[in-house]
C-alpha positions as CSV (number, residue, x, y, z in Angstrom):
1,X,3.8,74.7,-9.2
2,X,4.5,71.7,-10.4
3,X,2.2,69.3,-12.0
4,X,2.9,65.4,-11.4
5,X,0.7,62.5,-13.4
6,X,0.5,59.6,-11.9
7,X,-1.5,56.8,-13.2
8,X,-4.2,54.9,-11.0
9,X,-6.2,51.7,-11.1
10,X,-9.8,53.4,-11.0
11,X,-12.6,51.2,-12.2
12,X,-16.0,53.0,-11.2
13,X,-17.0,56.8,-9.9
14,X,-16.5,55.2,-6.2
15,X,-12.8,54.8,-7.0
16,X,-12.6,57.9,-7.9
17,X,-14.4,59.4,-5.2
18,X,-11.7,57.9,-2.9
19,X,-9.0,59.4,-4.7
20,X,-10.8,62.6,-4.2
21,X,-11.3,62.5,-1.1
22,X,-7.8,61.2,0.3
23,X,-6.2,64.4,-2.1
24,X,-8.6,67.1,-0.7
25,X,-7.0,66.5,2.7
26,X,-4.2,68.1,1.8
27,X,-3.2,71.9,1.9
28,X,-2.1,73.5,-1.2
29,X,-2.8,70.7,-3.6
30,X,-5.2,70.8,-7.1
31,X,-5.8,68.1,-8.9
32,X,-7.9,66.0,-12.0
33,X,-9.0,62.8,-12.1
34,X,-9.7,61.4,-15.5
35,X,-11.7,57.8,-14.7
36,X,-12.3,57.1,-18.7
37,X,-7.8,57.0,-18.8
38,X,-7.0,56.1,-15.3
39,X,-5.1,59.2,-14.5
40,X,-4.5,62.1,-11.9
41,X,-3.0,64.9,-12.2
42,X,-1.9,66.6,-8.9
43,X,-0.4,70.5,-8.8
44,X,1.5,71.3,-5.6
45,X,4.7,71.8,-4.6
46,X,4.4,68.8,-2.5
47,X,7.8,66.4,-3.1
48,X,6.2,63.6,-6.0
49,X,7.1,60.5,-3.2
50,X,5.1,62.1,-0.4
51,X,2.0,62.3,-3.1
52,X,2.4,58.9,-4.6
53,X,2.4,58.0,-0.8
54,X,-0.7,60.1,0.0
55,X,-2.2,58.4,-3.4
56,X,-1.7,55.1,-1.8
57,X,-3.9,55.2,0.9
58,X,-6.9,54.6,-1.2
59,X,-5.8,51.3,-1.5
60,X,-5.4,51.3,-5.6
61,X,-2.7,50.7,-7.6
62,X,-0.7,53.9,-8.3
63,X,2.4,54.4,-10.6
64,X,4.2,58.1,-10.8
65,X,4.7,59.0,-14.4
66,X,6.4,62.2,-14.1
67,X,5.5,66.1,-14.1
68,X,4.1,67.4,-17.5
């Protein structure tokens, strides 16, 4: 599986909580959030756009960096 970065304006554990909870919706997904650097990191097999899409909904800023 893949692993995607994308980077995402998180300011406080709340943020980050909503990021959590908007990604553990979906099936077949892993993923780590690191506050301290604004980053996720999302495993799937999911396509990147319908992630960065999914990512959206929290209502933050989110940029796709690429898979690592």
């Amino acid at each position: 599986m893949p692993k995607h970065e994308f980077a995402v304006a998180m300011t406080c554990e709340g943020c980050s909580g909503a990021v959590s909870r908007i990604l553990s919706r979906l099936e077949d997904v892993k993923f780590e959030i690191d506050l301290p650097n604004q980053l996720v990191w999302i495993e799937s097999d999911k396509d990147a756009d319908i992630l960065l899409e999914t990512l959206k909904k929290c209502g933050k800023q989110v940029t796709y960096k690429g898979t690592k």
